[in-house]
C-alpha positions in Angstrom: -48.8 21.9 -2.0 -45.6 19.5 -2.1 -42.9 19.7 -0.6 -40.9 19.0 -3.0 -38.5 22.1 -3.1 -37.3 21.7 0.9 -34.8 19.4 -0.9 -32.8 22.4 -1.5 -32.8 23.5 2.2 -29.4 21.5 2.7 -27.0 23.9 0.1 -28.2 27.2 2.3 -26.4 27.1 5.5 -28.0 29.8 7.4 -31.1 27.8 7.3 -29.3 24.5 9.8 -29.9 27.7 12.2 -32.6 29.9 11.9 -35.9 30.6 10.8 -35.1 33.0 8.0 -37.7 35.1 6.2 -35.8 37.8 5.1 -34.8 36.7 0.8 -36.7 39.9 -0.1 -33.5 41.9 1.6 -30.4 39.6 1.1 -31.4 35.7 -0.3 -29.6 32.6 1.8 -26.2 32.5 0.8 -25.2 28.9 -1.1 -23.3 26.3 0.5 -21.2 26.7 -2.7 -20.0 30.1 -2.2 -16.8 29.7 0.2 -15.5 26.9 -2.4 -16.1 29.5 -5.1 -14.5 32.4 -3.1 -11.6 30.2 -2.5 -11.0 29.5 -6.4 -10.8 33.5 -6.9 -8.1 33.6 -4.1 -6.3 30.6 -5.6 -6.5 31.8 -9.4 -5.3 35.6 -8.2 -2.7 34.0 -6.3 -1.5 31.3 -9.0 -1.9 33.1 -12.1 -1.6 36.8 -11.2 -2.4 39.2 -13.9 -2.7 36.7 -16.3 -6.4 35.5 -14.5 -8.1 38.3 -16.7 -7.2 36.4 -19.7 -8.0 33.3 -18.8 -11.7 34.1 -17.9 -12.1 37.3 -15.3 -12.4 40.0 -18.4 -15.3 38.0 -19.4 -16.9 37.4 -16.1 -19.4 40.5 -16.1 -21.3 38.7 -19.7 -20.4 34.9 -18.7 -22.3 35.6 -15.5 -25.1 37.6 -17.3 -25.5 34.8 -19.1 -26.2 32.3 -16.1 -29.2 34.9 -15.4 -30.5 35.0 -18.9 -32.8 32.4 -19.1 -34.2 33.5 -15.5 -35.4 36.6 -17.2 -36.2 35.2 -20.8 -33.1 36.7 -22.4 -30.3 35.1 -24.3 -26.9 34.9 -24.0 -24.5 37.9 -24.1 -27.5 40.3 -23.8 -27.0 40.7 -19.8 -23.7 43.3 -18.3 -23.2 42.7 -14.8 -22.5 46.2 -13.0 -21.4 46.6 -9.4 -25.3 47.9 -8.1 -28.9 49.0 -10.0 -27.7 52.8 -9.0 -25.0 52.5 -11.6 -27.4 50.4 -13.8 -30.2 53.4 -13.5 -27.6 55.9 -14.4 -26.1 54.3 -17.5 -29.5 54.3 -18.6 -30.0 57.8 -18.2 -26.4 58.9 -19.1 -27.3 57.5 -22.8 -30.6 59.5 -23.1 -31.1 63.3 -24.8 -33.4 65.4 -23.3 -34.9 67.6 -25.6 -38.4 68.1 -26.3 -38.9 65.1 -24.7 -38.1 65.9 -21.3 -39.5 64.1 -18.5 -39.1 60.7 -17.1 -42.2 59.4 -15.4 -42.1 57.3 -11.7 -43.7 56.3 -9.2 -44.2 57.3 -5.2 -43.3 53.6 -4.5 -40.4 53.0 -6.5 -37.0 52.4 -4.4 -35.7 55.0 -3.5 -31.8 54.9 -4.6 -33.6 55.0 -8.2 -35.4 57.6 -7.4 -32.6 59.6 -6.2 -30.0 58.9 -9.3 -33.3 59.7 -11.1 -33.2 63.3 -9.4 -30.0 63.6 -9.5 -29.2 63.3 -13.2 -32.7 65.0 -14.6 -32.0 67.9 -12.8 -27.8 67.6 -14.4 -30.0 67.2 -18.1 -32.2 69.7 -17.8 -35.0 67.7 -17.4 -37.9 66.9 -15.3 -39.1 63.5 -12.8 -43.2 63.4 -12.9 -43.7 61.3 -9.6 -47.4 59.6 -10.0 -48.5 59.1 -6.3 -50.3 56.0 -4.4 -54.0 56.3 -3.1 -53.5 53.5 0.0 -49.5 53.1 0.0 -49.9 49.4 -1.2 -50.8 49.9 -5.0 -50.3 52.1 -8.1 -53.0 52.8 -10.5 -51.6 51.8 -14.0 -54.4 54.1 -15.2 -52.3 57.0 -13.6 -49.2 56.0 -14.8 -50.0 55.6 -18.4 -51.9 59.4 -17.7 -48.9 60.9 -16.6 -47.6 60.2 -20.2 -47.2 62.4 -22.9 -45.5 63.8 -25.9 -42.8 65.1 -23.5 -42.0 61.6 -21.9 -38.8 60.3 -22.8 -38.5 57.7 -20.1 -40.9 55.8 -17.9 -38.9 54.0 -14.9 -40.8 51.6 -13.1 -39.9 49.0 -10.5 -42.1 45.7 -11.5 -42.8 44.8 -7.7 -43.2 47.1 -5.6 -40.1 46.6 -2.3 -42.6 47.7 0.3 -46.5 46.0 -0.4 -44.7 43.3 -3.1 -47.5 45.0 -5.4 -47.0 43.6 -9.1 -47.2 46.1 -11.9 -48.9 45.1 -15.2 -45.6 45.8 -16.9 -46.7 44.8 -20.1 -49.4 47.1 -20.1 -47.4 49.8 -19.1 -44.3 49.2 -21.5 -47.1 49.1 -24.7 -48.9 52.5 -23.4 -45.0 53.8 -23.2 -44.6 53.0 -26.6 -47.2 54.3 -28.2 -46.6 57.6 -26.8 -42.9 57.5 -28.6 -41.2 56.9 -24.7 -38.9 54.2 -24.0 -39.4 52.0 -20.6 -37.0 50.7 -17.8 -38.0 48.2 -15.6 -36.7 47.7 -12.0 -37.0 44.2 -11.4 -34.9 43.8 -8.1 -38.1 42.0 -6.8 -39.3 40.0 -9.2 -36.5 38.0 -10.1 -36.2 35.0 -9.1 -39.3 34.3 -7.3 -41.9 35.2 -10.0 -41.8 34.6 -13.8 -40.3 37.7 -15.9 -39.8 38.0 -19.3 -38.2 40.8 -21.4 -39.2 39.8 -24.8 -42.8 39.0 -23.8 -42.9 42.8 -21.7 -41.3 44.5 -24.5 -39.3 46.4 -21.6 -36.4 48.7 -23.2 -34.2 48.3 -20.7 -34.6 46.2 -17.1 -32.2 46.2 -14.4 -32.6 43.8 -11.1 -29.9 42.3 -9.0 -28.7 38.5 -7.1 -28.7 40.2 -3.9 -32.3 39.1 -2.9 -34.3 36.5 -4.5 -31.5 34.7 -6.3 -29.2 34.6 -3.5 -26.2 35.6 -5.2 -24.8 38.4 -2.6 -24.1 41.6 -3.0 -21.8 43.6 -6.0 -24.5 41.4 -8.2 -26.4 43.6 -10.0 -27.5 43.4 -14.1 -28.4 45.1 -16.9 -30.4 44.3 -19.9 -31.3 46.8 -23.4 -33.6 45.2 -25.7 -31.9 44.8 -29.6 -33.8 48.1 -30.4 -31.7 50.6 -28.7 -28.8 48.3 -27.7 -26.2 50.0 -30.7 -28.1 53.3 -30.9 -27.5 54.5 -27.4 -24.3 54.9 -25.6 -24.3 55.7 -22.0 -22.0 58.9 -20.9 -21.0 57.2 -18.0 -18.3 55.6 -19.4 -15.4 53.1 -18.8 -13.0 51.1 -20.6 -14.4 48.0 -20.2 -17.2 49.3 -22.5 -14.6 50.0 -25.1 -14.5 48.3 -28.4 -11.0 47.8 -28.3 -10.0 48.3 -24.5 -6.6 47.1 -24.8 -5.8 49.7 -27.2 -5.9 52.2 -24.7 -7.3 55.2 -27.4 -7.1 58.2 -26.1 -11.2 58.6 -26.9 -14.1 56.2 -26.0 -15.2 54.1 -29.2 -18.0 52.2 -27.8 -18.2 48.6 -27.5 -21.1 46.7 -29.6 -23.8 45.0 -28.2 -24.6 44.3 -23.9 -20.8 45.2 -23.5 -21.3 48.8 -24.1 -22.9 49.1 -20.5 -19.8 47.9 -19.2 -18.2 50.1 -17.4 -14.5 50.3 -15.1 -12.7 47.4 -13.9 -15.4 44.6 -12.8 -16.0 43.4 -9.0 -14.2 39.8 -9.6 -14.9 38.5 -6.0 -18.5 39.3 -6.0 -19.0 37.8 -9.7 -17.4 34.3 -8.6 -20.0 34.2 -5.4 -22.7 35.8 -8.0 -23.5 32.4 -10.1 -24.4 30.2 -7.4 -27.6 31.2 -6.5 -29.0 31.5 -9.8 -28.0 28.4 -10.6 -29.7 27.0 -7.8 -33.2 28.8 -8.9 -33.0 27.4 -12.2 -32.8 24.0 -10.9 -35.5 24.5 -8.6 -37.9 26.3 -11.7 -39.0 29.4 -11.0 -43.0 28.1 -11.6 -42.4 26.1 -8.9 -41.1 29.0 -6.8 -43.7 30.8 -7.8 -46.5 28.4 -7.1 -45.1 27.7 -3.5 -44.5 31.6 -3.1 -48.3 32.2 -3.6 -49.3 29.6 -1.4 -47.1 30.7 1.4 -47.8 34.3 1.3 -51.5 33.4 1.2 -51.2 31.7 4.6 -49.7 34.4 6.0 -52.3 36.9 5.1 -54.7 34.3 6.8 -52.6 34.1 9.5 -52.3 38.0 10.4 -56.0 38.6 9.4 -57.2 35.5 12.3 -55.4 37.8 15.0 -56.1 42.0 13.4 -52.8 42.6 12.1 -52.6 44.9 9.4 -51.3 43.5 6.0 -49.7 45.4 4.0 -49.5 43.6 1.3 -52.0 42.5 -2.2 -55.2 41.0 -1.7 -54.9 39.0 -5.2 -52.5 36.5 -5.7 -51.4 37.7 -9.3 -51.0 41.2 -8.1 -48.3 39.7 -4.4 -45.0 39.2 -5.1 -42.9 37.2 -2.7 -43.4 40.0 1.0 -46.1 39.8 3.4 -45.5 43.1 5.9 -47.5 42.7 9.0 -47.8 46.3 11.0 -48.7 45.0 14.1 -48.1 47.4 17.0 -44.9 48.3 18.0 -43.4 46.6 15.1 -39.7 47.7 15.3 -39.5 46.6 18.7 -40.8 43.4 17.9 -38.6 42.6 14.9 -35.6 43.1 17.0 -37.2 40.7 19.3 -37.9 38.0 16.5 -34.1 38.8 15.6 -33.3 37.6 19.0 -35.1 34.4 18.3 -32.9 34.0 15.4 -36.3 34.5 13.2 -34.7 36.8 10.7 -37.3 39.4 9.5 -36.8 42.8 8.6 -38.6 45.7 9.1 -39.3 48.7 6.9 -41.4 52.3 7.9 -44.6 52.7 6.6 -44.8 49.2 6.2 -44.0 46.9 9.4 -42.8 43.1 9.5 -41.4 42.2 6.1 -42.2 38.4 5.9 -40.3 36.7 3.3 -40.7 32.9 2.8 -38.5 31.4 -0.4 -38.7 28.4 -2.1 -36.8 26.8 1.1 -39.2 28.1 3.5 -40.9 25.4 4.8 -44.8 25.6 6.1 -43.9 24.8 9.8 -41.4 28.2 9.7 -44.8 30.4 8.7 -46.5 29.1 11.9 -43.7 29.4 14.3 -42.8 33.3 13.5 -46.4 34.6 13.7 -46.8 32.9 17.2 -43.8 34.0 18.0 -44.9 37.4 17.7 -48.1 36.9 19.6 -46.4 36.0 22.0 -43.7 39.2 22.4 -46.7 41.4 22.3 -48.6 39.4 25.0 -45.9 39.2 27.3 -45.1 42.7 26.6 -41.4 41.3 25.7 -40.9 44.1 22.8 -40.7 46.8 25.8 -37.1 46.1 25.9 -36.5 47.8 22.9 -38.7 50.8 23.7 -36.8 54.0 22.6 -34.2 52.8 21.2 -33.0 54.3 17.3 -35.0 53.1 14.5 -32.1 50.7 13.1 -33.1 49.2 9.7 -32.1 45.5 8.3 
């Protein structure tokens, strides 16, 4: 495997310091970024209110349209929105529940889209059909399209899986979904930007995902796709007057925007939009085949790697099922990611999964090597003690 994408190392600050293995939870932020945050401060403080004409209105499409290509979409068919819990719920706002009542998940979806989920089925009278996992890792695709049926209005899917990095067949899933009369939104928070994803090609209805981990874009970064087929034919209650046709009117009643800009909502984030672009850009220049090539091979050796010592991998066996995250539950795993924290080897860790190893396309080989001997080493020398007892702190 080549080396050839450590030439980006240099634009990601963070890495001149530490070992960091942690883009599945918040990517390396751009050398770029401060420059960018600087303009907003100048513009705001140069041109006033007059910056939302000359280009912040627009920021929430002109920056959906930098993602585009990432996830096979075209321009002005991406909203930016503040995070995928708003995204989830204008999906759902725009839905009727009738006979069809149910929205089908799974056990392993994130939970903040589980719980708008909840939240507004139970508000529409209708009903979340939760299809389990047999070994915590996977879900059986055969399960999920069983759980379907003439009373499925939505199934809402994430299309890797945050804690085993298990890829769903979305494909599969979206034409079962269809042919039941049931439309399909795809979480792709963990996909993007470190394995190829395609709307068109899927067939996905709707597909939400975010900059905050794999594209390094920061947080207040999240997007929003609707295919053409129910883009003008649905209209999401939760509302704002961005989404207006004519916002600057100021009509006393919502007449909804055409096209993406309907699932615009209230005023936009500015700041996090102008830090939002500059990862993205970055992963299109590096090719997301070769991310995803190097992503395979990395994650590979670290399976090899915990399987030489007994650790327990949580994590896909096949390659074309593994998204970027190798979780090692070695024993006393909390303690020892605060440890590896110490080291400045930035890991995270997650319940019911352990050590959340993320290399990214700036990883290098070397980095792989250095953090699992570093954690043979704090459980030989019993170092992890030192964090014995203390509250379960996530990050």
């Amino acid at each position: 495997m080549s080396d050839a994408l450590l030439r980006f190392r240099g634009r990601f600050p963070i890495l001149d310091k530490t070992t960091y293995l942690v883009s599945n939870s918040l990517g390396a932020m751009p050398r770029s970024v401060p420059e960018r945050l600087a303009e907003y401060a100048a513009t705001w403080a140069a041109e006033g209110v007059r910056a939302w004409g000359s280009g912040w209105w627009r920021m929430p499409l002109d920056v959906g349209d930098v993602i585009a290509p990432l996830i096979g979409a075209g321009a002005g068919e991406i909203a930016m929105v503040p995070n995928v819990t708003a995204a989830q719920a204008l999906i759902l706002s725009a839905l009727d529940f009738g006979e069809r009542d149910t929205v089908v998940m799974t056990a392993l979806d994130f939970p903040s889209v589980r719980y708008v989920t909840d939240a507004l089925a139970a508000k529409f009278g209708a009903r979340v059909v939760v299809v389990p996992s047999e070994d915590g890792v996977s879900i059986d695709e055969d399960a999920v399209i069983a759980a379907m049926d003439e009373r499925t209005r939505l199934v809402a899917i994430s299309h890797v899986l945050f804690r085993s990095a298990y890829v769903m067949d979305a494909e599969r899933i979206v034409k079962a979904a269809h042919a039941k009369g049931a439309l399909v939104a795809l979480d792709a928070f963990h996909s993007v930007g470190v394995l190829p994803v395609d709307v068109k090609a899927s067939g996905a209805d709707f597909l939400t995902g975010g900059v905050l981990k794999w594209l390094c874009g920061g947080p207040g970064g999240c997007f929003v796709y609707v295919a053409p087929s129910v883009r003008d034919t649905l209209t999401p209650a939760l509302a704002g007057w961005q989404g207006h046709a004519q916002p600057f009117a100021f009509e006393p009643t919502m007449t909804p925007a055409s096209g993406i800009a309907r699932r615009l909502g209230g005023t936009p984030a500015i700041p996090a939009l102008y830090a939002a672009a500059e990862g993205p850009k970055i992963v299109r220049e590096a090719g997301i085949a070769a991310i995803r090539a190097k992503s395979t091979q990395q994650t590979a050796r670290l399976i090899a790697l915990a399987d030489e010592r007994g650790y327990v991998v949580a994590a896909p066996r096949q390659a074309e099922r593994r998204g970027g995250t190798v979780a090692f539950d070695v024993p006393h795993a909390y303690e020892v990611s605060r440890c590896l924290l110490e080291r400045e080897i930035i890991v995270d860790y997650r319940p019911g999964a352990g050590i959340r190893v993320a290399p990214h396309f700036y990883t290098s080989d070397d980095e792989l090597e250095l953090a699992v001997a570093a954690i043979d080493e704090i459980l030989a020398s019993g170092a992890w003690q030192r964090h014995a007892g203390h509250s379960t702190v996530v990050t």
